[in-house]
Structure formats: C-alpha cells, structure tokens
C-alpha positions as CSV (number, residue, x, y, z in Angstrom):
1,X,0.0,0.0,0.0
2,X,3.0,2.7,1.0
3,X,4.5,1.4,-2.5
4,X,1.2,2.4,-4.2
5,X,0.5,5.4,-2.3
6,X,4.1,6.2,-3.1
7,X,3.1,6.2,-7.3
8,X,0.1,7.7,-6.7
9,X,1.7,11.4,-4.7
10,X,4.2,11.3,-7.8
11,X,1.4,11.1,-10.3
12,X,-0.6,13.8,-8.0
13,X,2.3,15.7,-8.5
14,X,3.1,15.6,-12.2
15,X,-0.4,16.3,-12.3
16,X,-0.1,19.5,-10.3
17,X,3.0,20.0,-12.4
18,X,1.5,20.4,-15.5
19,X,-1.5,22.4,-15.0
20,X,0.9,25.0,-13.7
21,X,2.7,25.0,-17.4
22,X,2.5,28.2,-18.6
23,X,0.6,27.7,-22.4
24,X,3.3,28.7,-24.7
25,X,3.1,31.2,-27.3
26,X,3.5,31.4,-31.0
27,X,6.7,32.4,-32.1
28,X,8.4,33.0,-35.6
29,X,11.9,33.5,-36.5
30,X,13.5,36.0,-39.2
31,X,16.7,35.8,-39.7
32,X,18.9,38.6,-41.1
33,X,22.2,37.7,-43.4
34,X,24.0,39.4,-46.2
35,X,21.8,42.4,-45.7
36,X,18.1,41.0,-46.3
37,X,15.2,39.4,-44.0
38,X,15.2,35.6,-44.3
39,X,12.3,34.8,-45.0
40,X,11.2,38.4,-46.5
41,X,7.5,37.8,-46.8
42,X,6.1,35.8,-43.4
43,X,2.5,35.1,-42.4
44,X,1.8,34.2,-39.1
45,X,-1.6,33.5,-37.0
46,X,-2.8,36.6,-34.9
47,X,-1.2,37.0,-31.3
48,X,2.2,35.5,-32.8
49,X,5.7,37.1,-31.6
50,X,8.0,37.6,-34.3
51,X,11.8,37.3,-33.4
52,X,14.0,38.9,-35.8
53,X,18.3,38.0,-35.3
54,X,21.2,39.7,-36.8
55,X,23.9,37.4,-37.7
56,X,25.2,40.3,-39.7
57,X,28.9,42.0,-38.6
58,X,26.7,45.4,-38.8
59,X,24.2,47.0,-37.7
60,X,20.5,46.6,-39.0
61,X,17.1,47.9,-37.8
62,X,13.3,46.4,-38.0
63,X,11.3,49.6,-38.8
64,X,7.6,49.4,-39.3
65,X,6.5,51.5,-42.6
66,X,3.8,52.9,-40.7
67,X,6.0,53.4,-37.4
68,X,3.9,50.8,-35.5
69,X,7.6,49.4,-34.1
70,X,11.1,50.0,-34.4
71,X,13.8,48.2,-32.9
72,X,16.1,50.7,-33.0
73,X,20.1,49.4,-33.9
74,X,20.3,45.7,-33.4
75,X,24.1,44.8,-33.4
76,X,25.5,41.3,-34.4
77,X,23.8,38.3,-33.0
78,X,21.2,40.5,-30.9
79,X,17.4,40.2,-31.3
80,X,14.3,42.0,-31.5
81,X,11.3,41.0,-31.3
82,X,7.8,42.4,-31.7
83,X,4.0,40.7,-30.8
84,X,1.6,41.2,-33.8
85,X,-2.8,40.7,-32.2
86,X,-4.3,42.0,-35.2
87,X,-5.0,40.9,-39.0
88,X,-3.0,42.9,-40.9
89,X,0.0,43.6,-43.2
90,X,2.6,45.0,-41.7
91,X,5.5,46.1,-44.1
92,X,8.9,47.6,-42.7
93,X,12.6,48.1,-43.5
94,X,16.2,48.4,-42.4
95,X,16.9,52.4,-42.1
96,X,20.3,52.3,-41.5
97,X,21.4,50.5,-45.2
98,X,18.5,52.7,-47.1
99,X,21.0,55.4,-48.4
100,X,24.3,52.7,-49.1
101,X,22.1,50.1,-50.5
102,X,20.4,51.1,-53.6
103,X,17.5,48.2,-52.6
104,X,16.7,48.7,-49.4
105,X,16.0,45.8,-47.3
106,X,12.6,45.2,-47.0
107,X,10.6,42.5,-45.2
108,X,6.9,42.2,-44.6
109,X,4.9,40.4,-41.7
110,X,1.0,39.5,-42.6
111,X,-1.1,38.3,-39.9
112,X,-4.1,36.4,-40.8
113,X,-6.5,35.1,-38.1
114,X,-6.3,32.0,-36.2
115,X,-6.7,29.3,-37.9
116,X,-6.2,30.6,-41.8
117,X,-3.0,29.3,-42.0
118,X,-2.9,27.6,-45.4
119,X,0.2,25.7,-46.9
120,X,1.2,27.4,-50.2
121,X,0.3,24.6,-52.5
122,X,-3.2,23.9,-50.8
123,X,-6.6,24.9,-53.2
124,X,-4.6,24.9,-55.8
125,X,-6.4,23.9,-59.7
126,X,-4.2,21.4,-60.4
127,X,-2.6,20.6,-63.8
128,X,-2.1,24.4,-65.1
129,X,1.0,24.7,-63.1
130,X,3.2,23.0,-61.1
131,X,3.3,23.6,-57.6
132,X,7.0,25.5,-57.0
133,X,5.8,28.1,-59.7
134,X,5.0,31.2,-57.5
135,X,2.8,34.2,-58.2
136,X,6.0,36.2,-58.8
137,X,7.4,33.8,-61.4
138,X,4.0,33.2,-63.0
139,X,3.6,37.1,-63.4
140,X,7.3,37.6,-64.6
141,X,6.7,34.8,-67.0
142,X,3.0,36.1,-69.2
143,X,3.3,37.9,-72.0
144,X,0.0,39.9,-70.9
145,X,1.6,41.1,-68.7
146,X,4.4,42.7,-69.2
147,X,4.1,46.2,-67.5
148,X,2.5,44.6,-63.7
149,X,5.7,42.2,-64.1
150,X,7.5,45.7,-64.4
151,X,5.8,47.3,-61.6
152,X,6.5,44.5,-59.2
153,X,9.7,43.9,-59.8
154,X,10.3,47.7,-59.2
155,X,8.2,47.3,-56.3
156,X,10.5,45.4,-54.2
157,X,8.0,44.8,-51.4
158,X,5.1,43.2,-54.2
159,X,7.4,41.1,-55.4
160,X,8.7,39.5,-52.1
161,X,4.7,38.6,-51.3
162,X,4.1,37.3,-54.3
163,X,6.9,35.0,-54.1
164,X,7.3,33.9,-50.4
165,X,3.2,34.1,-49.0
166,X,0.0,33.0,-49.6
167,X,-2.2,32.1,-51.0
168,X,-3.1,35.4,-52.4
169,X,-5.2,36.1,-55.7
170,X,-4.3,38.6,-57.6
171,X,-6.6,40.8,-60.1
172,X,-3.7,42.0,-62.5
173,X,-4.2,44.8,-65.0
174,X,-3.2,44.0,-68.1
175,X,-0.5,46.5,-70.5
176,X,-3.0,48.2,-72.2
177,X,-4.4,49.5,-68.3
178,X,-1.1,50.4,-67.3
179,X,-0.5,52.4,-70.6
180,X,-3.7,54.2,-69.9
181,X,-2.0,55.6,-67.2
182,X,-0.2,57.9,-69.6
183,X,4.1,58.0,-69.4
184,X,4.1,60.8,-66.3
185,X,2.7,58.8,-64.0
186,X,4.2,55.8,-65.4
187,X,7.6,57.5,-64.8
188,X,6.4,58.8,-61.4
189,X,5.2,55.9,-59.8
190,X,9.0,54.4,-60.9
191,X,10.6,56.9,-58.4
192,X,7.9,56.6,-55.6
193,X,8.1,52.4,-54.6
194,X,6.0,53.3,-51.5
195,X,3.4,54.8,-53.4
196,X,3.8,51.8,-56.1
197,X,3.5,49.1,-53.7
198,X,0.5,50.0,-52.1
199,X,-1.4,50.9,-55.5
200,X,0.2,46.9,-56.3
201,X,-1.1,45.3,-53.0
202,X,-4.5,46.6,-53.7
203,X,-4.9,44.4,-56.4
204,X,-4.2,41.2,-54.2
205,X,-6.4,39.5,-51.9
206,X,-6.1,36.9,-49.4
207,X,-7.0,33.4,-50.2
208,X,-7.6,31.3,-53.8
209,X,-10.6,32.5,-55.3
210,X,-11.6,30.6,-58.8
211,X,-13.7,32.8,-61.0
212,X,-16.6,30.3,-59.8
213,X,-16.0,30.7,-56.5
214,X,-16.2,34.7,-57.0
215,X,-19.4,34.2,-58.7
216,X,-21.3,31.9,-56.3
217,X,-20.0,34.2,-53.8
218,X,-21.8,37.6,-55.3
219,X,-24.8,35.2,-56.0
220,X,-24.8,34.0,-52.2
221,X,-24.7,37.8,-51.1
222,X,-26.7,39.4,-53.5
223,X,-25.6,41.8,-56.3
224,X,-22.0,41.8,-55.0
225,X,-19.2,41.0,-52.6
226,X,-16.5,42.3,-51.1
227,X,-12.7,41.3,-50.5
228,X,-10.4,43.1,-48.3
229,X,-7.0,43.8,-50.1
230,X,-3.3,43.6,-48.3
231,X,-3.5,47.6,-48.1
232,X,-6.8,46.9,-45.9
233,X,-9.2,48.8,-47.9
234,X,-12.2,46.9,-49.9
235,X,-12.8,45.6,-53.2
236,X,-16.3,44.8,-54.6
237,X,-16.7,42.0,-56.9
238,X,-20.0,41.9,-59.2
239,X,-21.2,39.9,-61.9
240,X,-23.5,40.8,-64.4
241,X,-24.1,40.2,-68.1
242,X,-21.7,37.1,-67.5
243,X,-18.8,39.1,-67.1
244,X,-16.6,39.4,-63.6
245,X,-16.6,42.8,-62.5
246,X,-13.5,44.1,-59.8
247,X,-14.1,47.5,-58.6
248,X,-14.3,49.5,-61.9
249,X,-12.3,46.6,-63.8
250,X,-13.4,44.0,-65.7
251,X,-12.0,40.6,-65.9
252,X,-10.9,39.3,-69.0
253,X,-8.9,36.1,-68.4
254,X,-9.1,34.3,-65.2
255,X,-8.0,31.5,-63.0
256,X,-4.2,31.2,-63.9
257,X,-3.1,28.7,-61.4
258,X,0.5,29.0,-59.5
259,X,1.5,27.4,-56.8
260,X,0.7,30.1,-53.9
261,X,-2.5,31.5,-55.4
262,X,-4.6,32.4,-58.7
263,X,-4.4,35.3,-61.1
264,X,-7.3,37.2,-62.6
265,X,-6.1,39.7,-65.6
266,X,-8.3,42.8,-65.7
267,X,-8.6,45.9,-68.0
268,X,-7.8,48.7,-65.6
269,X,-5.7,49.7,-62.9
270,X,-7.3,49.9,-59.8
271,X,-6.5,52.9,-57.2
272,X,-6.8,52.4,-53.3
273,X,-9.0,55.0,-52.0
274,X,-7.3,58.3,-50.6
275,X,-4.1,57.6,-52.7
276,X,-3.0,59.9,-55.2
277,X,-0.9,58.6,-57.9
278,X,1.9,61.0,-59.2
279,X,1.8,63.3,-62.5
280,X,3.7,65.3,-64.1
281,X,6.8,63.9,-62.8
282,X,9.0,63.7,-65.5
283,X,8.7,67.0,-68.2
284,X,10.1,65.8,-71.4
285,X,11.0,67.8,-74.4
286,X,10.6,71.6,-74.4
287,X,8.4,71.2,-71.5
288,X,9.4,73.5,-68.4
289,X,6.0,73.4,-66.3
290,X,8.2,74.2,-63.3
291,X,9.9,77.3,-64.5
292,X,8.7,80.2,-62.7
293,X,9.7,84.2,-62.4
294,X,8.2,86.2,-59.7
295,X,8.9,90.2,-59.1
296,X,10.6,91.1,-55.5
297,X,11.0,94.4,-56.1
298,X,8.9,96.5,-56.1
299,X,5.8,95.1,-54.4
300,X,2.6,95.3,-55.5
301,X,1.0,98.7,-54.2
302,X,4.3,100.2,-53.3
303,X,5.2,104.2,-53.9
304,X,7.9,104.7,-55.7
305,X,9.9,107.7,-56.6
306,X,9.0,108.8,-60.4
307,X,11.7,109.2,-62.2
308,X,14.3,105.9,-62.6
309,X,12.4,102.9,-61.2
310,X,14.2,99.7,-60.8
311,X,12.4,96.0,-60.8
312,X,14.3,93.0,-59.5
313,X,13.3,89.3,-60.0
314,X,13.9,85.9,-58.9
315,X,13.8,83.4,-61.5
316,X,13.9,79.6,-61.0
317,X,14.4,76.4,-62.8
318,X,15.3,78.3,-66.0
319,X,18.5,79.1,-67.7
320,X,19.1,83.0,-69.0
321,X,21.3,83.1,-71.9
322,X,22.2,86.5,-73.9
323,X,19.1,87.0,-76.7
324,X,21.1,86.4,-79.7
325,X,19.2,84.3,-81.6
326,X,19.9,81.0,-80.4
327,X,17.6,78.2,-81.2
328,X,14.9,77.3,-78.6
329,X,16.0,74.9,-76.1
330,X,14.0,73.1,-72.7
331,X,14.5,75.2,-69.8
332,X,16.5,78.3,-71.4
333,X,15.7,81.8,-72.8
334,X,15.4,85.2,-71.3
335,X,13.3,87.9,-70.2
336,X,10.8,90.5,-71.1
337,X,10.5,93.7,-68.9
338,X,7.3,95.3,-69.9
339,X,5.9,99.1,-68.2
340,X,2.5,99.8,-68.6
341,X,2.2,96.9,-71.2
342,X,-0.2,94.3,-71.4
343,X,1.7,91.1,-71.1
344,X,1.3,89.0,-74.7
345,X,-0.1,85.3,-74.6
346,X,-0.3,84.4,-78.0
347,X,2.7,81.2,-78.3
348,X,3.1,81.4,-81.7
349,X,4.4,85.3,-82.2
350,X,7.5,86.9,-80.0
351,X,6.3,88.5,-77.4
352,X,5.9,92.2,-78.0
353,X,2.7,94.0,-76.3
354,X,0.9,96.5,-78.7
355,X,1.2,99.5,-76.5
356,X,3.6,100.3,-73.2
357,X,7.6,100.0,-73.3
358,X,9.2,96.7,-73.5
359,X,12.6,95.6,-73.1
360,X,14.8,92.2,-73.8
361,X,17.1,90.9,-71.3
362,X,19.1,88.4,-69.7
363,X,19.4,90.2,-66.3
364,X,17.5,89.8,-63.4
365,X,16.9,93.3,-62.8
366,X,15.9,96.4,-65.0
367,X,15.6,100.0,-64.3
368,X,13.1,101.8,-66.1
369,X,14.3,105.7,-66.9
370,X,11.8,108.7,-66.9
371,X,8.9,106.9,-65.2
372,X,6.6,109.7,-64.9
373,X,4.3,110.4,-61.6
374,X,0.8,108.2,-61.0
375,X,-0.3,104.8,-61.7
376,X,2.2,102.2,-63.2
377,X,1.8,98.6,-63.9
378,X,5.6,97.0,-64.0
379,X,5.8,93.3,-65.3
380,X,8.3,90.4,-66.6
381,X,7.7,87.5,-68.5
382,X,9.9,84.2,-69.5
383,X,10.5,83.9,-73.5
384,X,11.6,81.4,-75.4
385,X,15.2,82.2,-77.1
386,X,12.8,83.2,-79.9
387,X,10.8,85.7,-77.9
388,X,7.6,83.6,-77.8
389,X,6.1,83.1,-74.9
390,X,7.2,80.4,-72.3
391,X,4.3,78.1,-72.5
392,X,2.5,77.7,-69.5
393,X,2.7,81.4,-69.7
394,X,5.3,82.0,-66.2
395,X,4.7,85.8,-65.7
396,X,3.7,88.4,-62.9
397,X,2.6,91.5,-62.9
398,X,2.9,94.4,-60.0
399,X,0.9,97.8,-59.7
400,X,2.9,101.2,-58.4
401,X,2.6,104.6,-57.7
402,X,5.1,107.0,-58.8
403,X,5.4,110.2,-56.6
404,X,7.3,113.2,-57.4
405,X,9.6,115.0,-60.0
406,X,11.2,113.0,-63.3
407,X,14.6,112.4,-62.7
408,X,16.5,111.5,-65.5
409,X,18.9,108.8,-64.7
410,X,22.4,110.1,-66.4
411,X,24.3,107.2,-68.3
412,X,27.7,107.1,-70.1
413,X,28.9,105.1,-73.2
414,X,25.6,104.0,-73.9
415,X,24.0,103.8,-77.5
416,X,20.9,101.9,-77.3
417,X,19.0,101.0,-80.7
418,X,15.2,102.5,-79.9
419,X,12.3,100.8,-81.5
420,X,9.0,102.4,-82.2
421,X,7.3,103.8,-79.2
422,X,10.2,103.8,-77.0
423,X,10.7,100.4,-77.0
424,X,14.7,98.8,-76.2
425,X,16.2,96.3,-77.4
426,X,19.8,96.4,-75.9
C-alpha cells in the first residue's frame, strides 16, 4: 500500500506540475544575413511574436513602414522582437542600409486570423502549373503582362509577397491599363516604390478565389461582394451580363493557377481609396512646367519715386542666356520687362505688347528711366530664345505709384537702338 501510495503522490504531483505550465506562445523566427530578411515575406496567425536575429557583422534595424515598431540598432547576433494581435499587413525596413544600399531591405509580416494558415500549395487547380511556380514567377513569365511584371519587380515589397506568401489572388491589369495611365505617371510611380506598392497590393487579396467561387459568392450575397485587399481597404466584386466585375475593372482572363494562389487579368488599374498617384513627374522635351519668375522688387502697391524705377526678379528652374538668336532649347531663354504693357499670350508670335515699353534681357533686374508720376503697372515675363512666350505662360505682374519729379537717370557710353514707341532692345 506505501508502494502504491508512493506512485500515486508522484502522479498527483506531475499532475499539479502540468496544470501549472504556462501555455506557450507562438513564435516566428527572421533571420537577417547578407543584408536581407530571411524569409522576406512571413504570415503568421494573430497574437504571434516575431523574433527577428542579426547574424550580420553590422548593424541593422526592424522599422515598421507605418511606425507601429522600431527596434532601434540591433548589433551582431542581438534580437528583436515584436508581438503582432491584429490581422494585418505589416510592411517595414532596415533604415540604416537605405542610403548605401540602392535596394533597401525590405521585409513584410501579414497576420491572418487563427486558424487561416494555409500551406502554399493547398486549393490549388491542379494541372495548369506546377506547384514551386510562384505568383512572382507566373507574373514575370506572361506575355500579358508585361508592364505589372514591371511594376513588381520595381516594387520590391510586391514582389517579395508574391513569391514567399500565400495564397493570395491577384486581379492584375493588363499592359493596355497600365498604358492608360499615360508615361508621367508611369515614370512617377517608378521613383515613388512606396506609393507603387501599395497601389500593387490593392490588387491582391487573401485566399484562392476561382472565377466560380467569385461568382457563387456575389450570388450568395446578393448583387456583390466584397474582399479586403493587403492595403486593408475593400474591393467589390460583381457579376452581371456574365462578365466578372472588380471594382471598376473588368475581368478578362481568369483563374491562372500557381502554386501560392490564382491570377485574374483585368482591363484597368485599380487605385486604393485616398491615394494619389503622381503626374507630371517627368517634363520631357521643351516642357518647363516648373519654370517660374516672380517680381521682388517693387511690391505690389508700393510708392515709388518717379523718375528711374528699378524691378528685380527671382527666376527659377530656367536658364538665362544672352538673346542672340539662339535656337529654342527646354529650360532656357530670357526675359521681357514690360511698363504699362499688357503682357502678350499668343505662343506662336515673339512677345511684343501693342502698347507700353518693352525691353529684352538676360538680367535679373531692370531700371526703367523717366517713369513719370501716377499709376504704373511694371511686369516680366519668360520667353523662349525666340521671344515667344514660355508656355505655361510663367509671368507676374505688380501695380505702383510713382510720386514726385522726373529724374532722369544720367548714363555714359551707352547707344541703345530704340524701336517704335520707345521700345529697347539692348
């Protein structure tokens, strides 16, 4: 009886033992070598704690795009680590390798809820590809594609979902939506990868979703559905006329099959709410939208002293060159001093008012001679090296008063050639 009584305080007290064990919690590792997040794209259940090591010799951070955490300098073989509760995607980057490196490190965490975890090559239409084809590769590889391939290469972030996560579908534009864009904003979104990865991201969803399955969901729910996207925000899928409508996009081949989700090709390029996508970014030719000239001196409504009145400018992003008849070139000309002249607009003639004075030069500052007392207007315009008007017309305008006696400015060894209606061109 001792013997069995023995057994039974041990088993009591294993017993005891493990009710007091502490339930452990999910963890995830990241590793970072040779300068990048290993794995770069990781989806993990809600209420998970992500541990990220530096087996680097320098110095890296874990900086959340949208500052949710930052781990501050982690040194070699130290660890961070950060505890994501909500659904989400949570993007971030090193900050310390961003201005050596000219791809920055970049790693993404998306949190999915409990129980959503899905192994890449689960759901997946067999027979159209095999199961180690990614979305990335499957994108990179279609000849409809072409320009999304671009973008997500470019993208950095896009591409590292794409090829590590899932499953995902993706609703890809096809070239012709992405030339609609026009070449500016092409061009600008190429310069902005934040901006370009979150317009990208808003085209992919969690989960495989067949073209039936999208269906038979907006027929379970009515006229329409809705997804949520990797940026958060919400698409609506409709059907009618038996086409498959995505937000404003229609789809018009579906159900490509890779190994970590499904793509969709659609005829537009679809825009997250709130987000602006750049223009104007790249002026081409004999464009110079950002040229501008602007009068410091005098100010409008000032009083001035008749007689010799001097106006000073600041002139930016444009090149003044002696008027000598050079041809016209982007970004370079000269300028037109006008007193009480009405400032021409017509592109296609040299820019000489029908009444006032008017004067050519490459200066930044004139002085008007004889300016008689009362009410002046005093403006300067940017010409083209053959006079025409800079187009967007880049001119201001300021109103004085003159008060007082004429004083004649006196000048030496100088033989201006004078044009009708006292007009000087030096």
């Amino acid at each position: 009886m001792r013997r069995n009584s023995t057994i039974l305080g041990l088993v009591a007290v294993l017993a005891i033992g493990l009710v007091a064990l502490p339930v452990l919690a999910a963890t995830a590792d990241v590793g970072i070598r040779g300068g990048a997040y290993i794995p770069a794209s990781l989806t993990v259940e809600g209420d998970t704690t992500v541990i990220w090591t530096n087996y680097d010799e320098v110095s890296h951070t874990v900086t959340s795009t949208g500052g949710l955490f930052d781990s501050g300098p982690i040194e070699e073989n130290e660890t961070f680590n950060y505890t994501f509760n909500d659904t989400g995607t949570y993007p971030y980057g090193c900050t310390l390798n961003a201005s050596t490196q000219r791809t920055p490190m970049q790693g993404v965490v998306i949190v999915v809820p409990e129980g959503m975890m899905v192994a890449p090559d689960e759901n997946v239409t067999p027979g159209e590809e095999p199961a180690n084809v990614t979305l990335a590769d499957l994108v990179a590889g279609s000849d409809d594609l072409t320009s999304f391939a671009d973008a997500v290469g470019e993208a950095g972030l896009t591409q590292t979902v794409l090829a590590g996560g899932g499953p995902y579908t993706v609703f890809a534009p096809d070239d012709a939506a992405f030339e609609a864009l026009g070449n500016e904003t092409l061009a600008g979104l190429s310069n902005d990868t934040e901006t370009l990865d979150a317009l990208l991201m808003y085209h992919v969803v969690r989960g495989n979703y067949t073209a039936e399955d999208l269906v038979t969901e907006v027929n379970a729910t009515g006229n329409e559905t809705v997804l949520e996207t990797l940026t958060g925000d919400n698409l609506t899928v409709g059907a009618a006329d038996g086409n498959l409508t995505v937000g404003n996009a229609t789809v018009v081949a579906s159900d490509i099959t890779a190994g970590n989700g499904i793509v969709h090709i659609i005829d537009t390029v679809l825009v997250p709410p709130g987000l602006v996508l750049p223009e104007n970014a790249t002026p081409a030719g004999n464009e110079t939208v950002e040229a501008n000239v602007t009068i410091v001196e005098p100010v409008e409504g000032a009083s001035v002293t008749a007689g010799n009145v001097t106006v000073s400018v600041n002139v930016t992003n444009f090149t003044l060159i002696e008027p000598t008849g050079q041809p016209n070139a982007a970004g370079e000309g000269h300028l037109h001093y006008y007193l009480d002249a009405p400032v021409p607009t017509n592109a296609s003639a040299p820019a000489i008012p029908e009444t006032g004075d008017y004067v050519v030069s490459a200066n930044t500052s004139y002085t008007w001679e004889n300016v008689t007392a009362g009410e002046h207007n005093l403006s300067v315009q940017l010409v083209n090296n053959d006079h025409t008007p800079l187009i967007p017309l880049m001119f201001e305008t300021v109103n004085v008063t003159a008060d007082g006696n004429v004083t004649p400015m006196l000048t030496e060894n100088v033989t201006p050639e004078a044009s009708p209606e006292r007009r000087v061109i030096p």
